[in-house]
Backbone as a ProteinNet text record, in pm:
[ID]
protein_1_A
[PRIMARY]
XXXXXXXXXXXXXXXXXXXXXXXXXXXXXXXXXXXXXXXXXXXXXXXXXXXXXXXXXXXXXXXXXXXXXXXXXXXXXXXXXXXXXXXXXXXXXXXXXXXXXXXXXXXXXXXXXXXXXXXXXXXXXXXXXXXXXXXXXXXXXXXXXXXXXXXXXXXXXXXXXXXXXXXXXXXXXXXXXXXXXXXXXXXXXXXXXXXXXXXXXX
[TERTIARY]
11823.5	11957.8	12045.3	12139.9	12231.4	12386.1	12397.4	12480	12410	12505.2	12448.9	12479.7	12419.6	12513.3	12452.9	12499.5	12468.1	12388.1	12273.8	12183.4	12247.5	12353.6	12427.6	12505.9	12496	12581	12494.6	12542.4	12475	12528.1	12431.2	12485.7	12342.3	12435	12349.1	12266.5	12140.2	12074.7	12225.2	12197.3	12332.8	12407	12448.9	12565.9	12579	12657.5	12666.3	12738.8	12662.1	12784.2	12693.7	12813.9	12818.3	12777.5	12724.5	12656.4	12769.5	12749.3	12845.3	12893.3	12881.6	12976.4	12911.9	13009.9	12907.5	12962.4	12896.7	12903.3	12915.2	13002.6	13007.1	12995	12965.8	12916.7	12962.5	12887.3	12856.7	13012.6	12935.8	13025.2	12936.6	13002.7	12897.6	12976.7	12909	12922	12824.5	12919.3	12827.8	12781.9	12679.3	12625.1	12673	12739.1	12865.1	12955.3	12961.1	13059.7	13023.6	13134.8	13086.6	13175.6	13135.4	13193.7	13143.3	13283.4	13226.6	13156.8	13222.8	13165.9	13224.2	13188	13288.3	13336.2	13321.6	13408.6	13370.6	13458.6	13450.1	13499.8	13375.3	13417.1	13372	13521.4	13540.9	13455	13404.4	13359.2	13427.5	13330.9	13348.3	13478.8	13427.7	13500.9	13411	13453.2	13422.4	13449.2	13350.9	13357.8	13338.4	13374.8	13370.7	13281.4	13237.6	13137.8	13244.1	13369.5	13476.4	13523.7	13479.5	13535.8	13549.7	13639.8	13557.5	13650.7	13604.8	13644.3	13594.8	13725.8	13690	13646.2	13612.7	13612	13662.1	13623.8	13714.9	13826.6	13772	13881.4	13836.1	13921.4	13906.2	13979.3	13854.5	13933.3	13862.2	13996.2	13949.4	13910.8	13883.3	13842.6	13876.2	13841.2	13850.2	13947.4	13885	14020.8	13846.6	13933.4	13840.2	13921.1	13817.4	13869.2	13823.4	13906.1	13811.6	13829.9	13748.8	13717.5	13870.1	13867.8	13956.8	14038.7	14025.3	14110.8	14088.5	14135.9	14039.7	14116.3	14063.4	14114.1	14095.4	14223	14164.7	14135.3	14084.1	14004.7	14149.6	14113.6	14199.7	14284	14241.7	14342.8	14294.9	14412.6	14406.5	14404.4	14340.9	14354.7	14392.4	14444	14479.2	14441.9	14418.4	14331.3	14436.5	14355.9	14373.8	14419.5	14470.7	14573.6	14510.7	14567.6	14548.9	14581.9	14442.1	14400.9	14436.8	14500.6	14471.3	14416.4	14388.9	14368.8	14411.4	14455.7	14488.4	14625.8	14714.3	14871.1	14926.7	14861.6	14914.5	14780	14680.7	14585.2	14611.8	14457.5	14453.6	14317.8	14304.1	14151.8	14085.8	14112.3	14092.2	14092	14170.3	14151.8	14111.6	14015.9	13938.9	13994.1	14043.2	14106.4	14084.1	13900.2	13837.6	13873.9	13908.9	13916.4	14081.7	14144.1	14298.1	14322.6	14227.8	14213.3	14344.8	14435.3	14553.3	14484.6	14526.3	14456.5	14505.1	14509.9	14485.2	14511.5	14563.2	14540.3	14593.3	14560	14627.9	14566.1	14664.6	14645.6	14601.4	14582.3	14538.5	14610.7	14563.4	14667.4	14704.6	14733.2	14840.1	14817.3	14862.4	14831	14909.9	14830	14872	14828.1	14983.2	14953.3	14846.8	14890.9	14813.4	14869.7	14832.2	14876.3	14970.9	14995.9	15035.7	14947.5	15024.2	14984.6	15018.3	14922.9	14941.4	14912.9	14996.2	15011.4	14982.7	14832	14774.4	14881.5	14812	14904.2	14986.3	14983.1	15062.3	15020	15074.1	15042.1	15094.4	15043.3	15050.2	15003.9	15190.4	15150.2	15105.4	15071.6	15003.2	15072.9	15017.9	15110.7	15213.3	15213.5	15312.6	15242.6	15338.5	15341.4	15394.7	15294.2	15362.1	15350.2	15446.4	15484.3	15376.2	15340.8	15256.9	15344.7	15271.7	15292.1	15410.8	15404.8	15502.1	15418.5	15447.4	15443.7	15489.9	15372.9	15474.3	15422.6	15513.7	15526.9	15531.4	15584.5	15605	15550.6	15561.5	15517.1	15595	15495	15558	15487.3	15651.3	15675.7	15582.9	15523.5	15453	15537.6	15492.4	15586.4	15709.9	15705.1	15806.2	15736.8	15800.4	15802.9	15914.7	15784.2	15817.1	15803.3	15896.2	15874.1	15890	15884	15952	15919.9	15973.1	15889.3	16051.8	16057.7	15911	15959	15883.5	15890.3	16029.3	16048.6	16171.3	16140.7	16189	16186.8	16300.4	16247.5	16360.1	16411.9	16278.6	16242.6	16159.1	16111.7	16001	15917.2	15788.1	15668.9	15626.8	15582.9	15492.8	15384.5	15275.9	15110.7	15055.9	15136.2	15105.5	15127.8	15190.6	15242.2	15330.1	15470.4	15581.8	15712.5	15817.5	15946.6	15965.5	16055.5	16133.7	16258.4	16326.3	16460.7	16516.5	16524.3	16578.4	16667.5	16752	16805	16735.9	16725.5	16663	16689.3	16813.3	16832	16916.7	16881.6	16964.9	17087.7	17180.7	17351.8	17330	17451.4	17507.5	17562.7	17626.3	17660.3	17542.3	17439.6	17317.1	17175.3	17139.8	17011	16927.4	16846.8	16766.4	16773.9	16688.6	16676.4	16574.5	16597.4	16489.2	16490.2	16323.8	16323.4	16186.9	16147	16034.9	15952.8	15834.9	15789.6	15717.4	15795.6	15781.6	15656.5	15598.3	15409.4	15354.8	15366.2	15283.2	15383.9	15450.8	15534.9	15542.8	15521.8	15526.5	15671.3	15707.6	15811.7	15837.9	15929.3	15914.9	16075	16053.7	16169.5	16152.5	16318.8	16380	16384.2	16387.9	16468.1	16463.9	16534.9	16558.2	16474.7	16277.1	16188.8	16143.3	16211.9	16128.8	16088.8	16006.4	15963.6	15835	15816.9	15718.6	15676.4	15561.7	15582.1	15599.6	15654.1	15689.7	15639.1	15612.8	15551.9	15443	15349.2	15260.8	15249	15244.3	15296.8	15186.8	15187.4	15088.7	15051.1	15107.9	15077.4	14956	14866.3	14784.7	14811.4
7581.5	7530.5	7558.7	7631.1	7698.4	7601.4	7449.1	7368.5	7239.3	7180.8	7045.4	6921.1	6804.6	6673.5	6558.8	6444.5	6311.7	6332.4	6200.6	6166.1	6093.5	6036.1	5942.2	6064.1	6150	6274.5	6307.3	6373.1	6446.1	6547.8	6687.1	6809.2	6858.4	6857.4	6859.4	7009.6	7042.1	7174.8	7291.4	7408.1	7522.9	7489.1	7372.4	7418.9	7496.4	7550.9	7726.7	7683	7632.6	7577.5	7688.1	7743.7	7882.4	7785.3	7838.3	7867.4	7778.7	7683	7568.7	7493.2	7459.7	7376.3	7244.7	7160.1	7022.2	6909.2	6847.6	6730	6554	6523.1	6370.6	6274.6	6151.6	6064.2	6042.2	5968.2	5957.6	6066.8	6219.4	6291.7	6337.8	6439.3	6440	6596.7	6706.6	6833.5	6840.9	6874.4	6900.9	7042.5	7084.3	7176.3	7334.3	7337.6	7449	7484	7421.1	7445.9	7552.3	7636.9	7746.8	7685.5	7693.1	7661.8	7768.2	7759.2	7882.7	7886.3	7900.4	7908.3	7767.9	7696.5	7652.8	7537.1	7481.7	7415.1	7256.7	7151.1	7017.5	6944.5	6850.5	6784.7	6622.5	6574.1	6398.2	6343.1	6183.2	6085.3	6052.4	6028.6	5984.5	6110.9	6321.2	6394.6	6421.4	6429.9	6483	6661.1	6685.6	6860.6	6914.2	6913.7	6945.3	7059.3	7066.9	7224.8	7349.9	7308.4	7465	7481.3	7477.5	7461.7	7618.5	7661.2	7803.6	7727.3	7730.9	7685.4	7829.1	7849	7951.8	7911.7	8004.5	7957.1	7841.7	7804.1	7685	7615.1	7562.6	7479.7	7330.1	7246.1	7106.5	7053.8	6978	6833.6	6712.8	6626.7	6482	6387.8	6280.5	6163.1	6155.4	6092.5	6049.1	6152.5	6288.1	6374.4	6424.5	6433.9	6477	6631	6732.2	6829.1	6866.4	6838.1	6865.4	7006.7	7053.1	7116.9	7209.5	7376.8	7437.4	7429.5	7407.5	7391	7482.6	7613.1	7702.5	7708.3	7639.5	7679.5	7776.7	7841.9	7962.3	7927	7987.2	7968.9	7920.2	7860.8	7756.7	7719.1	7661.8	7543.8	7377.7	7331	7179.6	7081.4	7013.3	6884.1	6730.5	6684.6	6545.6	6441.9	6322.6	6197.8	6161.6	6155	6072.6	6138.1	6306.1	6358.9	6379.2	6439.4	6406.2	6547.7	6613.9	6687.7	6692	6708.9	6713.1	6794.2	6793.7	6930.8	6922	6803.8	6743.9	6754.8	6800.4	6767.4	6657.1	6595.2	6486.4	6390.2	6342.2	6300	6178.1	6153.7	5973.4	6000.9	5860.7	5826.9	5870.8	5841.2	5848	6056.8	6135.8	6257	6298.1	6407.7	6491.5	6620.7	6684	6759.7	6915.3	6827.7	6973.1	7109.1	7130.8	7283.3	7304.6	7226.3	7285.5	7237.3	7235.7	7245.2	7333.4	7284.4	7409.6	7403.3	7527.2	7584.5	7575	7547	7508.8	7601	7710.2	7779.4	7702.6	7694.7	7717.6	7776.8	7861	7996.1	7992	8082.5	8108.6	8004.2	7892.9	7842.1	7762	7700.2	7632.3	7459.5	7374	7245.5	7115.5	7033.4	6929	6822.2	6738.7	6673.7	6523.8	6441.4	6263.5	6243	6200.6	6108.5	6208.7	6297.3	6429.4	6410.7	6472.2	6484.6	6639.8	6720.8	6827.3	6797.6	6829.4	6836.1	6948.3	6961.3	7121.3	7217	7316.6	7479.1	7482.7	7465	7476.2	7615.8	7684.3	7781.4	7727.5	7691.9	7697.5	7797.1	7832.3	7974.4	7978.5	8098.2	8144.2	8039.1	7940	7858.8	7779.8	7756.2	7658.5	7503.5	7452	7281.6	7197.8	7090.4	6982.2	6885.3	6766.4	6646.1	6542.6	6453.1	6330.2	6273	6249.4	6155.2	6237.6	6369.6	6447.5	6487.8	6482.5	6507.8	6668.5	6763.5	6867.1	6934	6961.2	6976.2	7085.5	7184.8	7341.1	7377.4	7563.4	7630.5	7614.9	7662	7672.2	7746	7835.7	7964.1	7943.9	8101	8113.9	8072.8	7983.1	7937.2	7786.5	7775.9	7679.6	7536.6	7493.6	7329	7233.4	7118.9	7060.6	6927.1	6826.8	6686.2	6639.2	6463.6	6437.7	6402.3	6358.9	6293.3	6365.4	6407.6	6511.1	6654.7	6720.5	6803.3	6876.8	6904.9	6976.8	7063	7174.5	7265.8	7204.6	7179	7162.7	7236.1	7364.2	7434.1	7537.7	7610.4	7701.9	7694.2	7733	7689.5	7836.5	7795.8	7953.3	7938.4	8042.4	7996.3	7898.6	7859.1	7779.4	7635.2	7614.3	7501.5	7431.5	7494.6	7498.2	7496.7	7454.9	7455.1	7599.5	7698.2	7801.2	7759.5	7824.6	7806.4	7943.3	7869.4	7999.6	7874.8	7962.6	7892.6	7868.4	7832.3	7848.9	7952.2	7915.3	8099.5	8198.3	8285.9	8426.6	8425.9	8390	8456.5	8538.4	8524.9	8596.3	8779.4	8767	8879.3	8952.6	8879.4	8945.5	8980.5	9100.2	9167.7	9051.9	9063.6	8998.6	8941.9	8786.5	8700.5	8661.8	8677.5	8687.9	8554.3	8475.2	8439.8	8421	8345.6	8325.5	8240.7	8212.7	8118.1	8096.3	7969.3	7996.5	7935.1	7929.9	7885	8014.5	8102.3	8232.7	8367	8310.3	8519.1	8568.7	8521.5	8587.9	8577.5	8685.5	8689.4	8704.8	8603.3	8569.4	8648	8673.7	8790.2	8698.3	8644.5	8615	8697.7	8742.5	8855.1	8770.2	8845.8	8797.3	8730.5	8784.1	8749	8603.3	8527.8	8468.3	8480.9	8428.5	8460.6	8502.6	8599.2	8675.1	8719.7	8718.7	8714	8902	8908.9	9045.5	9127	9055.8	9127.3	9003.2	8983.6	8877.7	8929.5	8794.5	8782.4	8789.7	8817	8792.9	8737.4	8620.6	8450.8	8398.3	8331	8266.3	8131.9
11302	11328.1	11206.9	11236.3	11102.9	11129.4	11202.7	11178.8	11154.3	11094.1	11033.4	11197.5	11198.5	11266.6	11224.5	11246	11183.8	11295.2	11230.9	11315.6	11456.8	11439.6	11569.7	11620.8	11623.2	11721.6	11818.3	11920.3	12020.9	12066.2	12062	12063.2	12191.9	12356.6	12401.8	12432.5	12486.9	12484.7	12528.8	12522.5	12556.8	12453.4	12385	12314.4	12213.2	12223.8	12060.7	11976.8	11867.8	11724.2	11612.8	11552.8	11438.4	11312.8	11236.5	11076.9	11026.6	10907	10877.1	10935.5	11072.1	11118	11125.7	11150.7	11090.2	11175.2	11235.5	11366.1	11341.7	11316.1	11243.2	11299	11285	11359	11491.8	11544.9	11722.1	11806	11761	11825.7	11936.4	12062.1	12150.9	12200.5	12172.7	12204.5	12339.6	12484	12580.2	12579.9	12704.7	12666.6	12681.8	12778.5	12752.5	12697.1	12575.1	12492.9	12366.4	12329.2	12239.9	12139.6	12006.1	11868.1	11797.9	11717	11568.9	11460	11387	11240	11147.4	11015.5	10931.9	10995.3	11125.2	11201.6	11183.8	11146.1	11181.2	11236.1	11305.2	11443.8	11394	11393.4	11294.3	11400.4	11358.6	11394.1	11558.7	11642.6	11775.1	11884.9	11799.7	11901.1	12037.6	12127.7	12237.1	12262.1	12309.4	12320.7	12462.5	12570	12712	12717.6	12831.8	12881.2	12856.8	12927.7	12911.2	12831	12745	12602.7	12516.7	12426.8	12327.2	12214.9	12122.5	11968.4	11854.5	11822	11707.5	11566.1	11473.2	11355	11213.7	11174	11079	11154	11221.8	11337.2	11284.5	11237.5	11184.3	11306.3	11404.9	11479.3	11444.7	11393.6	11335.7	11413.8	11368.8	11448.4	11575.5	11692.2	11814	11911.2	11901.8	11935.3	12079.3	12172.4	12329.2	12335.8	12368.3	12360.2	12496.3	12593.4	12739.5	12810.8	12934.1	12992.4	13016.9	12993.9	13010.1	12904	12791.9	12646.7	12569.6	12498.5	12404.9	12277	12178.2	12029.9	11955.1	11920.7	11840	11692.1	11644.5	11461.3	11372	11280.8	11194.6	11253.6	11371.8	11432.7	11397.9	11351	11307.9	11389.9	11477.9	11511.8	11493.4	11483.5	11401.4	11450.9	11387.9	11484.3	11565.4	11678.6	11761.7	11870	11860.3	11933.5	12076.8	12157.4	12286.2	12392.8	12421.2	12535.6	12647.3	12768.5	12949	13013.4	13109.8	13224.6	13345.5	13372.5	13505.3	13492.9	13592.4	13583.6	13639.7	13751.6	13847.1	13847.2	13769.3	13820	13884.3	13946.6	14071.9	14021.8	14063.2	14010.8	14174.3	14295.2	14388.3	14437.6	14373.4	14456.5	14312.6	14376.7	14280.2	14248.2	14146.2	14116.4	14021.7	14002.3	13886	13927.9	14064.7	14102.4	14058.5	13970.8	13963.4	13814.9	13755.7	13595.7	13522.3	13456.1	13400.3	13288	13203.6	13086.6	12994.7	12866	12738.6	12680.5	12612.2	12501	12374.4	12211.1	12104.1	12027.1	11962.7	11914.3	11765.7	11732.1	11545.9	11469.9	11368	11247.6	11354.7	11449.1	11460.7	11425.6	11402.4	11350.4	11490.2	11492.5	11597.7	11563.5	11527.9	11438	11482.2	11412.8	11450.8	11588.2	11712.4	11767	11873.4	11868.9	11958.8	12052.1	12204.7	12324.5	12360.8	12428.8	12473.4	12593.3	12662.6	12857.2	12875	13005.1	13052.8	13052	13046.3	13130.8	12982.7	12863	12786	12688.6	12599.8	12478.5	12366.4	12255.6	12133.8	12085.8	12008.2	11941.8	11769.6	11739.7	11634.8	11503	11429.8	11298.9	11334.7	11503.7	11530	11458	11463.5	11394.3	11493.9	11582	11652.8	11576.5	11579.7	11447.8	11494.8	11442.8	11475.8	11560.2	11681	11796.1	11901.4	11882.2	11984.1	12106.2	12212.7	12332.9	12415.4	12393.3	12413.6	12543.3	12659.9	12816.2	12832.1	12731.3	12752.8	12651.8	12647.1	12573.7	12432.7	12330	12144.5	12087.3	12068.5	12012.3	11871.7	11832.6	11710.7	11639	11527.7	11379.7	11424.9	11525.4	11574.2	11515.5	11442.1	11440.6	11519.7	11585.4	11716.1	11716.4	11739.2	11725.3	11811.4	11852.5	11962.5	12097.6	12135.9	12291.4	12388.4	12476.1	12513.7	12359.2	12321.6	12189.5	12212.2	12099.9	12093	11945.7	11943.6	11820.1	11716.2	11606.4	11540.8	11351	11345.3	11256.4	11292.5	11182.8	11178.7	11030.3	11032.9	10957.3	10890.7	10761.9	10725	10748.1	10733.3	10757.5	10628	10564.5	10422.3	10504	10642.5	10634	10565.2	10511.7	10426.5	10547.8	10535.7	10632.9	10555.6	10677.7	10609.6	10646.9	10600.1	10570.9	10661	10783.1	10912.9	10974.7	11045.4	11164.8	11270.9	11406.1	11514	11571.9	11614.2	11644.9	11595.5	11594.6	11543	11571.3	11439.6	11448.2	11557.9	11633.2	11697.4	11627.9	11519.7	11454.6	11349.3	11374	11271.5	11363.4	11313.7	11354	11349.6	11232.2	11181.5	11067.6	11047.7	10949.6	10806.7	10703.8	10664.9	10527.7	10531	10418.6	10378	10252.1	10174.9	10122.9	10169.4	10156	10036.2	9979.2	9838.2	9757.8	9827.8	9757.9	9803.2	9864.4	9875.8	9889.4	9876.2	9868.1	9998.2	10111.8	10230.2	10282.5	10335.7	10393.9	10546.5	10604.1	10717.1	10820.2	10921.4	10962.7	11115	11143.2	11269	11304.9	11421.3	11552.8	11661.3	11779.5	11875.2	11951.1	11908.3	12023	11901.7	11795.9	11711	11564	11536.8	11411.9	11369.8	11296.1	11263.9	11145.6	11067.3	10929.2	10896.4	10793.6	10778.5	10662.6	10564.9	10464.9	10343.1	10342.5	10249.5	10118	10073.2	9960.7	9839.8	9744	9621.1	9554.8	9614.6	9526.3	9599.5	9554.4	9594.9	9640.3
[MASK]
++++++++++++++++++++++++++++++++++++++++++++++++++++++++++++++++++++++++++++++++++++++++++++++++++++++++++++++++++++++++++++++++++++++++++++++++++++++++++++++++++++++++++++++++++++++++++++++++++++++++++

């Protein structure tokens, strides 16, 4: 076994957890679930069968990561935050065959106490705020607060505010600025934001 878990975890037979990753108390990985490398899963997470979790993916305490959800590698979880798959559920009609899907993408962070509603994309270094609620899709780099979320910035992969507008002047191509703990430079255009050239700072 090339992952660690507390003795009070349960990681049942099938499940695929990668080299470093480490299982914290009374967590319970079912058996279809694939995990990566590097990855930690806080005290009392839940891990569904449909699950794929990439590399160095930190989800904290009491976070259920259920069936049809797929995290991509260094994605952040925050306690407490909050999974769906169901869009309309009843306790009374059964609904597993209409599961909506989950993606969030590379880097992106979600914060404490955040709700993600199915069928959604979180893009690549987006940032949702603690305790935001987000119903639609978010754009790579977009920082999002708010019940129901709303964009109200953009993020570097440092997790730093940049200093952009939301959207692109009207009279200007493109936008550009720098994120100033790593040198990377970040470029608005019309489809968003995208990093444009990295930087040499550590």
């Amino acid at each position: 076994m090339t992952y660690w878990k507390h003795d009070s975890a349960i990681v049942d037979d099938g499940a695929q957890l990668g080299a470093g990753t480490k299982v914290w108390h009374f967590a319970h990985v079912s058996p279809g679930a694939r995990i990566g490398e590097r990855c930690s899963l806080g005290q009392g997470v839940y891990v569904g069968n449909d699950v794929s979790i990439g590399d160095n993916v930190r989800i904290q305490n009491n976070v259920s990561v259920y069936d049809a959800v797929t995290l991509e590698s260094d994605v952040f979880c925050g306690p407490s935050m909050v999974f769906t798959n169901v869009y309309n559920p009843r306790a009374a009609v059964a609904r597993k065959n209409e599961y909506r899907r989950t993606l969030v993408k590379q880097g992106a962070t979600l914060g404490a106490n955040c709700t993600i509603v199915c069928g959604t994309t979180i893009g690549a270094y987006a940032f949702v705020g603690a305790g935001a609620v987000v119903t639609a899709d978010v754009a790579p780099f977009a920082l999002v607060v708010g019940v129901p979320a709303r964009q109200i910035g953009w993020m570097t992969r440092h997790g730093e505010r940049l200093e952009l507008p939301l959207v692109l002047p009207a009279d200007t191509d493109l936008c550009y600025a720098e994120c100033k703990q790593t040198g990377d430079v970040y470029r608005l255009g019309p489809d968003g934001v995208a990093l444009a050239r990295e930087g040499d700072r550590s």
